[in-house]
DRENMITOR-873523 format. One record per atom (N, C-alpha, C, O, CB): x, y, z. Coordinates in steps of 0.2 Angstrom, whole numbers, plus 5000, padded with zeros to 4 digits. Each point is the difference from the previous one (the first is absolute). Glycine has a CB too. Layout:
N
XYZ;...
***
This chain:
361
521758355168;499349975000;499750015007;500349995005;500149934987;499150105009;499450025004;499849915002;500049954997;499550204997;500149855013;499949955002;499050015003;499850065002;502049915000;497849994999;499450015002;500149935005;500149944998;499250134991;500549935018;499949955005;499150005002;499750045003;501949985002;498349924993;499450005002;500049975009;500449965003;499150014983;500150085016;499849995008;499350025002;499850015005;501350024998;498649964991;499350005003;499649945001;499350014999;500750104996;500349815006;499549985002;500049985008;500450025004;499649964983;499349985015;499650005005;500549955005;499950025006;499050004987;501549945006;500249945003;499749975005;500150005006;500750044991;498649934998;499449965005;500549945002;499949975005;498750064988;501949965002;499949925004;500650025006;500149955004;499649944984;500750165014;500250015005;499850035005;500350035005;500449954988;498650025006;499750025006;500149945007;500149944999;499150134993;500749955014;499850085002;500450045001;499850055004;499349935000;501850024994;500550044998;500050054997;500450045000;500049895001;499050074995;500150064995;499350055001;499950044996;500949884996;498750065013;499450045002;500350065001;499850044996;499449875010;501250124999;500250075002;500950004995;500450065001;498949935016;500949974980;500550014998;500149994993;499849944998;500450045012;500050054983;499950004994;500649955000;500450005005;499150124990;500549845001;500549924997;500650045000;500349985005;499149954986;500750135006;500650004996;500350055008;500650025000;499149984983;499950015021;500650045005;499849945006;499950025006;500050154992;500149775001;500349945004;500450015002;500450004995;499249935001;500850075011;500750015001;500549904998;500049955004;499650185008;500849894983;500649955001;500650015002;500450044997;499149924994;500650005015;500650015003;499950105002;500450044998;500349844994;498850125011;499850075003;500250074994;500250055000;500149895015;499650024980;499950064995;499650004996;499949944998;501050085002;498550044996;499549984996;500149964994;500550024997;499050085007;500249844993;500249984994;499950034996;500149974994;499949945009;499850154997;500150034992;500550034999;500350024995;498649995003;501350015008;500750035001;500749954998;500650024998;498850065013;500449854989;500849984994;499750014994;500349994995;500449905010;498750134994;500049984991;499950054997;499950004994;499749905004;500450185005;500450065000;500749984998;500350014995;499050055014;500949924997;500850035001;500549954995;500650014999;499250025017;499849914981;500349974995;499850044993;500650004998;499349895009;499750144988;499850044998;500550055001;500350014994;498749945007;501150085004;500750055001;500449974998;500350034996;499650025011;500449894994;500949965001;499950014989;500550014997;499649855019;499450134982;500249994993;499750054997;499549984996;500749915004;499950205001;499850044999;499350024997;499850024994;501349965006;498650005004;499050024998;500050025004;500049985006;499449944991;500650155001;499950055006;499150045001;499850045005;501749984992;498149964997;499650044999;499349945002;499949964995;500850134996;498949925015;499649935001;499450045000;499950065001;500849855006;498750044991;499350045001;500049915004;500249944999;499150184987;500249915020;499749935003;499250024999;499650045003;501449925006;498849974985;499250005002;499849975006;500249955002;499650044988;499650075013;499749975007;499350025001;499850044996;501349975011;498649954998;499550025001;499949995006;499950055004;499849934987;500349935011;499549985007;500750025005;500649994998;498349874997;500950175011;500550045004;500550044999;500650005002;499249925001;500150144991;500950044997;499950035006;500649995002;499550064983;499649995020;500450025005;500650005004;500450045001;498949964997;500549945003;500849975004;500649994994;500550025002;498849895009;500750074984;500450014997;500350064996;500649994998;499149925005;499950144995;500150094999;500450035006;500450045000;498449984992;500949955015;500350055006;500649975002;500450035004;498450015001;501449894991;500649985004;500650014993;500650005002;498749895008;500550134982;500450004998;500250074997;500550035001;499349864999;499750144998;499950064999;500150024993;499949974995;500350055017;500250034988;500250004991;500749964998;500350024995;499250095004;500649865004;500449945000;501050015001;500549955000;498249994990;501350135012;500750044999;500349965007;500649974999;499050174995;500149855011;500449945004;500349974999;500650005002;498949985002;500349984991;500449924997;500250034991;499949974995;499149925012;501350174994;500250044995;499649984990;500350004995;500950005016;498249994990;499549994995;499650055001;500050045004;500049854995;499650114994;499450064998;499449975002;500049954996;500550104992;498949945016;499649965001;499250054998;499850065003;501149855007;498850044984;499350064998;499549935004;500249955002;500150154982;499049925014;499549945005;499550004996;499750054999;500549985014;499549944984;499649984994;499349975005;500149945001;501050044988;498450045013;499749975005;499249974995;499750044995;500950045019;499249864988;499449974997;499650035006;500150015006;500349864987;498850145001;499550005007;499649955001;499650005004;500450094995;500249854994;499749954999;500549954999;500550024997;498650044999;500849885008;500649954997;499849994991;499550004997;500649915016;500750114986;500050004992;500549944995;500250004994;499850155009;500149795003;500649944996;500550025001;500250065003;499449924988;500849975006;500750035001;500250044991;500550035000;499949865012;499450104983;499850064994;499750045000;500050044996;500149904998;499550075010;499550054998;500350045007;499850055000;498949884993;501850065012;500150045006;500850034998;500450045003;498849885006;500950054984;500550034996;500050064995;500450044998;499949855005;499250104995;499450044993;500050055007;500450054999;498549844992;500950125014;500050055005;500350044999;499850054998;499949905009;500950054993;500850015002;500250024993;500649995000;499649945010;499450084985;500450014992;500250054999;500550014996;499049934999;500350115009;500250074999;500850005003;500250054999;498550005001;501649925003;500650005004;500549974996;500550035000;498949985010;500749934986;500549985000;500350024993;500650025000;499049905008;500050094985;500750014996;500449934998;500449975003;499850155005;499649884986;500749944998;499749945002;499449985002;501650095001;499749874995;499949965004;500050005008;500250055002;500249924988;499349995014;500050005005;500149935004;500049954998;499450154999;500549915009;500349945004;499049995005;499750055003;502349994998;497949895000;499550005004;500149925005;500149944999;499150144992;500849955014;500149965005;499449995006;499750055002;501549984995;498649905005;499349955002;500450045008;500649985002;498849864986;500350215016;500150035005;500149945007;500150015006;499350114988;500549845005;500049915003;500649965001;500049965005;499150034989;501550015001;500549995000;500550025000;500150054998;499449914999;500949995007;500650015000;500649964998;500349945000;499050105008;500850014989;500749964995;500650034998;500050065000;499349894996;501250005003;500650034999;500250024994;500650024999;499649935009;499550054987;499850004993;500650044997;500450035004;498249964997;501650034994;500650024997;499750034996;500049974995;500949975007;498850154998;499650024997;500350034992;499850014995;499650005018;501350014991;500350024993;500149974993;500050024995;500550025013;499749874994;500049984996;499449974997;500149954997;500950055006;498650004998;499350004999;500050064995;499949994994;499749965017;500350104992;499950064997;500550014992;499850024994;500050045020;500949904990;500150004991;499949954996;500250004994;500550075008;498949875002;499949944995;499350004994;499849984995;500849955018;499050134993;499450044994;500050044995;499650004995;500050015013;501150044993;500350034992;500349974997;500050024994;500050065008;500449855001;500449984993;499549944996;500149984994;501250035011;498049975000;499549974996;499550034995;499749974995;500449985014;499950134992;499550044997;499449985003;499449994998;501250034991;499649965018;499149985001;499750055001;500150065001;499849845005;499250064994;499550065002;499949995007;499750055003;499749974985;500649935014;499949985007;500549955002;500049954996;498850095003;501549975008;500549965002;499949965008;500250025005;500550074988;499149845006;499549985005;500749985006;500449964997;498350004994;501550055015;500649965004;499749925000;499449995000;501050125009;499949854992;499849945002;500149955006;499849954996;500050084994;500349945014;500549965003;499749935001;499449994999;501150125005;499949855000;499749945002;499949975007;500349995005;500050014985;499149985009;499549975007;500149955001;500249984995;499050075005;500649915005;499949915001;499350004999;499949954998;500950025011;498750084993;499549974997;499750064998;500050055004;499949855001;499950084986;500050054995;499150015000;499750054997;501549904995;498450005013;499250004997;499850075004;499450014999;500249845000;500650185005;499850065004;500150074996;499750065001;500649875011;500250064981;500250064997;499750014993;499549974999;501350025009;499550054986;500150014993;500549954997;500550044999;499150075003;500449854996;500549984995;500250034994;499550024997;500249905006;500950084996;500250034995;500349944994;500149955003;500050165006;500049904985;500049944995;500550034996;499950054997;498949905002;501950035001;500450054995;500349974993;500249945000;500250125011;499749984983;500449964996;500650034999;500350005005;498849954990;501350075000;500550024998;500250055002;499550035000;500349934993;500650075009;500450065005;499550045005;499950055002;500849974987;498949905013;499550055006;499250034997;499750025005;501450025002;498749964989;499450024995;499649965004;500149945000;500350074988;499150025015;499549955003;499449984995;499750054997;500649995015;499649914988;499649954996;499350005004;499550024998;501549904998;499050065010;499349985005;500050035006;500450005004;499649904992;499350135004;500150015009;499449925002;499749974996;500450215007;500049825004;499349965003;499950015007;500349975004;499849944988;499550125009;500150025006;499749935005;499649964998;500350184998;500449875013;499849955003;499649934998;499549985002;500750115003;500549904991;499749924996;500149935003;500549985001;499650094989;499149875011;500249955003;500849975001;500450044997;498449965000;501449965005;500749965001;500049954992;500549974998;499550025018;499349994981;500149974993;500150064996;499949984995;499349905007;500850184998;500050044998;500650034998;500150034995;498949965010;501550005000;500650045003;500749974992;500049944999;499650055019;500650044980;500450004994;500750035000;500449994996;498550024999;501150035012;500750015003;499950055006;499450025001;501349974989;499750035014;500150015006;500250105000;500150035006;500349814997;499650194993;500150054999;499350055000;499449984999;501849974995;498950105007;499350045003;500150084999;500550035000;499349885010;499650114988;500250085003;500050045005;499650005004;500149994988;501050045008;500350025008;499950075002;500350035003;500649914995;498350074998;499850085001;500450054997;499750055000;499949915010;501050044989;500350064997;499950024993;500549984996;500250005013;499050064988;500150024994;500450064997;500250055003;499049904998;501150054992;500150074998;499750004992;500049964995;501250045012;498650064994;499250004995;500350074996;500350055001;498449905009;501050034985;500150074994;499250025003;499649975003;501349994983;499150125012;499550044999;499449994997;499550015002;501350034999;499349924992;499649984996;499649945003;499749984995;501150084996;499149925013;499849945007;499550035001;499449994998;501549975008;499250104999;499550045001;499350014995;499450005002;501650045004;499149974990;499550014994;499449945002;499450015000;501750034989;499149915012;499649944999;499549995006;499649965000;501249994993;499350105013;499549985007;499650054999;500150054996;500649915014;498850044991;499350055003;500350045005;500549995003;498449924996;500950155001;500150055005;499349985007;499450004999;501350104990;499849905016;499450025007;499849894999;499349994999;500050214999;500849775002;499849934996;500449965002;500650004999;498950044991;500149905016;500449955004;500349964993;499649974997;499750035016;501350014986;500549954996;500749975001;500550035002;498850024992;500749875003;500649995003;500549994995;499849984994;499649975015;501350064994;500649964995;500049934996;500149984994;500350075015;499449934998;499949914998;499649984996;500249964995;500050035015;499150024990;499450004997;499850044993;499849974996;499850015015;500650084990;499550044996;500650044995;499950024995;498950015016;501749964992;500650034995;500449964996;499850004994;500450065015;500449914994;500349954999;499849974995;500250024995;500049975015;499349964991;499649954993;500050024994;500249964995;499250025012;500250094993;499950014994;500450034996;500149984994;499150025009;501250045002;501050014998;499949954996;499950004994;500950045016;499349894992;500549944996;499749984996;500349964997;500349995009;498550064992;499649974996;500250064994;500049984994;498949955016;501350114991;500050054993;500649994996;500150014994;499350085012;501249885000;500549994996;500850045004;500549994998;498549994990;500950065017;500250045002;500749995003;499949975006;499050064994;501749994999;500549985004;500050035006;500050055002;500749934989;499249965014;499949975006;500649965000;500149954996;498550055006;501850035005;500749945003;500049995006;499750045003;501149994990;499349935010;500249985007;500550015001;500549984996;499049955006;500650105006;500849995002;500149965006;499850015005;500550094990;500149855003;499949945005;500750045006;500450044999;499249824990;500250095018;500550025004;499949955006;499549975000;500450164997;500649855006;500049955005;500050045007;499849975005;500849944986;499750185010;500149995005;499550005005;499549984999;501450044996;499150015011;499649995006;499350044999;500150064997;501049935010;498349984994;499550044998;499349965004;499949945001;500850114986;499050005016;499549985005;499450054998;500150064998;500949895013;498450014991;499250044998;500049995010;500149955003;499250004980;500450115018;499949995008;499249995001;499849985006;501450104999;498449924992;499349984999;499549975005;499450015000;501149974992;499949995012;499849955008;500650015004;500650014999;498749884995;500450105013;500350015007;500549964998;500550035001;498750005007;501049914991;500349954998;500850014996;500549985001;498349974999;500750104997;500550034993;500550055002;500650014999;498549974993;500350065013;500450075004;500549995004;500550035001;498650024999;500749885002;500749965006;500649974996;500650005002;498649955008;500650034986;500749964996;500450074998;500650025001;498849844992;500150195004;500650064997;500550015006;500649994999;498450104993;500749925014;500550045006;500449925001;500650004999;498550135010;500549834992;500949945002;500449984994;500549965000;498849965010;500450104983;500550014995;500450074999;500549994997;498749934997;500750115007;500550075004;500749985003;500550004997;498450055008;500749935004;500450005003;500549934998;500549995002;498750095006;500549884988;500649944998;500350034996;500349964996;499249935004;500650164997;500450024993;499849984995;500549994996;500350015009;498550004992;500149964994;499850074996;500149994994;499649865009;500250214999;499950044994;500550065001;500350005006;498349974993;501650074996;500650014999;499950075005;500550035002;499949914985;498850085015;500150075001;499850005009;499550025002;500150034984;500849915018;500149995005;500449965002;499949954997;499350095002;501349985006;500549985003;500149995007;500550045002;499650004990;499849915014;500350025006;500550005003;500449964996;499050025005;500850045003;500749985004;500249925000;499649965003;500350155006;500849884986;500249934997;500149985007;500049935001;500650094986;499550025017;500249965008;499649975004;499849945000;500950145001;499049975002;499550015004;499249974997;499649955002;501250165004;499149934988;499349974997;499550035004;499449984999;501049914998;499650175008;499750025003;500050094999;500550045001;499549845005;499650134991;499750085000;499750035007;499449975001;500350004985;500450065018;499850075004;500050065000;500550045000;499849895004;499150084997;499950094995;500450065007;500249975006;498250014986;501650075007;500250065007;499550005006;499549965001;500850134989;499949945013;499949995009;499649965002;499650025004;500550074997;500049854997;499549945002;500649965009;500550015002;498849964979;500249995020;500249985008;499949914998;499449984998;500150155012;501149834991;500049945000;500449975007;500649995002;499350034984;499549965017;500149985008;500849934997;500049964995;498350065013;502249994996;500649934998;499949955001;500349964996;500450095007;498649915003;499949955000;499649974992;499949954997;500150075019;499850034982;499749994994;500249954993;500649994999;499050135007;499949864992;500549954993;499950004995;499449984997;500749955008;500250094993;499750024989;500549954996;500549985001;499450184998;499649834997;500349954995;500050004995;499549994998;500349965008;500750074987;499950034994;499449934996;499849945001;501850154997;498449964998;500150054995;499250065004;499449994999;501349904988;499650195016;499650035002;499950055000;500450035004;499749904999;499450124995;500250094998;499350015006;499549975000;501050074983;499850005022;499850045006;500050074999;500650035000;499949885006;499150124993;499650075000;500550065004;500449985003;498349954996;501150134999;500250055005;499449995009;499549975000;500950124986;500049935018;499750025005;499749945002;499350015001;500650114996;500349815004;499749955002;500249985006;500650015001;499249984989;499949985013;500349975007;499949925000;499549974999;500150155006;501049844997;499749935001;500450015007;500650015001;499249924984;499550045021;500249985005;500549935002;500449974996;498650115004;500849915006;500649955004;499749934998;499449995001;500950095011;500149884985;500049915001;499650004991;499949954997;499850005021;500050114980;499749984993;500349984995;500650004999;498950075004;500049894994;500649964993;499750004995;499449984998;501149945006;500050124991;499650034993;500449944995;500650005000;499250155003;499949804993;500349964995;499850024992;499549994998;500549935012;500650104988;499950014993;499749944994;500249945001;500750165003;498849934990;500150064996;499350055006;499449985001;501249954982;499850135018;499450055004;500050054998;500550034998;499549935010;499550064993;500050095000;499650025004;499449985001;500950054988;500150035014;499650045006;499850064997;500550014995;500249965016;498850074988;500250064999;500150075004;500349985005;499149964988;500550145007;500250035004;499650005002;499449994998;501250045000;499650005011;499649965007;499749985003;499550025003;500750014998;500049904997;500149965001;500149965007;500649995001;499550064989;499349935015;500249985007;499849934999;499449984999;500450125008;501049854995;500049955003;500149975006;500649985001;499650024991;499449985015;500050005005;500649935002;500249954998;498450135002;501349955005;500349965007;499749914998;499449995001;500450135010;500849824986;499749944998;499750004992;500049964996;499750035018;500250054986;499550014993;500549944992;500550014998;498950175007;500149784993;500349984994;499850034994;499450025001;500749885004;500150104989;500050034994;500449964994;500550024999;499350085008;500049844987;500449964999;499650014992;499450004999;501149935014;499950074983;499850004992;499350054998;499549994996;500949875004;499750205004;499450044999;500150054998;500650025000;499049945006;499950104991;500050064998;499450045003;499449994998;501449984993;499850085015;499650055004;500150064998;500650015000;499549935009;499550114988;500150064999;499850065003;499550004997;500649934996;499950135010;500150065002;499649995007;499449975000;500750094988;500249965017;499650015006;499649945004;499550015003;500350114992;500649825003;499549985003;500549975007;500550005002;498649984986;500349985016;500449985006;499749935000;499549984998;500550145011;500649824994;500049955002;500149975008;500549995003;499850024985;499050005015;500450025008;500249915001;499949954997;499250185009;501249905001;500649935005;499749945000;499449995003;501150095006;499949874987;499849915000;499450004994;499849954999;500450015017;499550094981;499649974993;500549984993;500650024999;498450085006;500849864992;500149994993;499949994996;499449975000;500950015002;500150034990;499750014995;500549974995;500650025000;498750095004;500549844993;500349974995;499649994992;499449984999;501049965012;500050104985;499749944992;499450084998;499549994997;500549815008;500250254999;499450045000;500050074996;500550014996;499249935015;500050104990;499950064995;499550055006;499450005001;500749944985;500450115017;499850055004;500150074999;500550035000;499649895007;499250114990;499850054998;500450075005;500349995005;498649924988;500850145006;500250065001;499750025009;499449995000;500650054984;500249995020;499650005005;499749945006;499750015005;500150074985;500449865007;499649955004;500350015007;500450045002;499549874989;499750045014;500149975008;500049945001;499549975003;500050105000;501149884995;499649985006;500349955005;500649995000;498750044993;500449955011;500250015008;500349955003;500149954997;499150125004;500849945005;500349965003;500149914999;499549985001;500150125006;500949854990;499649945002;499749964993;500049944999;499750125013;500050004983;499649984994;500349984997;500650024999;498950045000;500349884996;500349984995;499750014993;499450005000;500949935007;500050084988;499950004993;500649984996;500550035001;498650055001;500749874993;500149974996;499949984992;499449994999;500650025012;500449994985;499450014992;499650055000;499549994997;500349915001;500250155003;499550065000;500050034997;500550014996;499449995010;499750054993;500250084995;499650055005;499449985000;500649984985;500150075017;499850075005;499850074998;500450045000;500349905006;498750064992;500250094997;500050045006;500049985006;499350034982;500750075011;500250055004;499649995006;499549965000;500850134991;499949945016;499650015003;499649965005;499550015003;500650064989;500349885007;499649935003;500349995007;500650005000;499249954988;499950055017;500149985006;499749925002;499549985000;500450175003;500749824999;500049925001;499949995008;500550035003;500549944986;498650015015;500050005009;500549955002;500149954996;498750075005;501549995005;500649955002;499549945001;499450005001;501550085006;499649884991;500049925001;499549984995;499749945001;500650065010;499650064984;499649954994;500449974994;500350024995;498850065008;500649855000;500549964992;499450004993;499449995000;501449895008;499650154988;499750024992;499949954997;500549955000;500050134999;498849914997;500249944994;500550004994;500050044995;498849945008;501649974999;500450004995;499650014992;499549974999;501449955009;499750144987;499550024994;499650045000;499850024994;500349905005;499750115006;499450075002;500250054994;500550004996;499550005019;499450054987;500350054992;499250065006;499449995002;501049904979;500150155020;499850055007;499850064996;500450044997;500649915014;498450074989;499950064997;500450085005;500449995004;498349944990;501050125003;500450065005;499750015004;499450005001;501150054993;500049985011;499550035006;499649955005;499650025004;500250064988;500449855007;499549945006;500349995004;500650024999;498949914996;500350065010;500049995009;500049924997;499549994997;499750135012;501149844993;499949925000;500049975007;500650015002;499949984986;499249985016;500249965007;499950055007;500149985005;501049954987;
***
């Protein structure tokens, strides 16, 4: 079975993380997140991927290429229009062949694709929706099942008088061919809306496959932080740290001894953490990585090049690619995109949302 990963959407609401950076090459745990759901895809023989893209394919064609790295076939199906997430599959029809597998380029999950895969042929479905369950179901799709998983109802983001169970769709599909037939070509259309429905209005075997295990939408900064401190606690199967230590340290990096790390913590290549500094997990540094002389760092995620100079701190935050900043400064709750230079002894408002490239203080 061939697989299609949508990555072409905007990720407005994780701006301004995603202004200079596409969603899906977000580093988790200093790797791109589309790179686990490749490399899961591999673990259960899907070797053949088309990724629909549009907004930003650069950075992600030049970082993966024809996908022989991560021992996969990677073809690139690019929109020049936002097309949905059906109609950005309709793109891509010429590639897959068969049944196929479609995965919401957003998620991250542990999902058990095989049995899925075979829970769709021993249904004879025509479409095989995953599903799992949330604490709160009004932000998603509900799904309604009767007898061996046959779904009955969708409702999407429906009030809390509304809510009829707690199960949702988990973005993953496995679609017969004959699916395709039913979108417009070149024509913004969705799964959810424009597909799905009329599937069940016509009568169409439509199943769910239900699943409990670990599964996260990273959607919001919020979301992007719980994935990496759900990482590093072990709750998802495709990451592991040292059961001892709990601390990850990449190659030729320099950790002054007065220094204090505290797990749960993955430290980059080529990083330096100076004298009396204290890094408290769940953290991630990415590579080089400069923590000065004094410098705190405590429930945050720093990624590539940036510097924290001597006695500044940063708690509860999100520090983009490139930042500064300096001496003395504080930040707090924040989100930081690229490029941002903070002046010593400037205290941040807690909560800030720092476009790229500012000079603040």
């Amino acid at each position: 079975m061939k697989a299609v990963i949508l990555v072409g959407g905007l990720g407005t609401r994780l701006k301004p993380l995603t202004i200079n950076t596409p969603k899906a090459m977000m580093p988790v745990l200093n790797t791109p997140f589309l790179e686990y759901v490749i490399r899961r895809l591999s673990r259960h023989h899907i070797t053949e991927i088309v990724l629909a893209i549009s907004h930003l394919a650069q950075p992600i064609e030049g970082y993966f290429g024809d996908g022989s790295r991560l021992g996969v076939s990677l073809s690139y199906a690019i929109e020049e229009t936002a097309l949905g997430t059906a109609g950005a599959v309709k793109n891509a029809e010429k590639y897959p062949g068969g049944a196929f597998l479609v995965l919401n380029g957003d998620i991250f999950t542990d999902l058990d694709l095989t049995a899925m895969m075979d829970f769709h042929r021993q249904r004879q479905s025509l479409a095989t929706i995953a599903m799992t369950p949330v604490e709160d179901p009004t932000s998603y799709g509900l799904i309604e099942t009767v007898t061996r998983g046959r779904i009955a109802r969708f409702l999407e983001k429906p009030s809390w008088e509304q809510v009829t169970t707690n199960m949702i769709n988990a973005g993953t599909y496995i679609l017969e061919p004959e699916v395709l037939s039913s979108i417009p070509p070149q024509t913004n259309f969705s799964f959810e809306h424009d597909v799905f429905p009329p599937l069940l209005e016509r009568g169409e075997p439509i199943y769910a496959f239900p699943s409990s295990c670990y599964w996260m939408d990273i959607g919001t900064p919020e979301k992007y932080r719980q994935l990496n401190q759900d990482l590093l606690s072990g709750k998802s199967n495709q990451y592991r740290l040292d059961p001892v230590t709990g601390v990850s340290i990449g190659e030729q990096g320099y950790c002054h001894p007065t220094a204090e790390i505290t797990a749960p913590a993955v430290i980059g290549s080529h990083c330096s953490i100076g004298k009396n500094a204290r890094l408290t997990g769940p953290l991630v540094i990415g590579t080089g990585g400069t923590i000065a002389e004094g410098a705190v760092v405590e429930d945050s995620i720093i990624w590539h090049q940036a510097t924290i100079a001597a006695g500044a701190s940063v708690r509860h935050s999100i520090i983009a690619n490139d930042c500064r900043l300096g001496a003395d400064s504080i930040v707090e709750g924040s989100v930081i995109s690229d490029n941002v230079i903070v002046a010593e002894g400037y205290k941040m408002a807690i909560g800030s949302r720092i476009q790229p490239g500012t000079s603040i203080g």
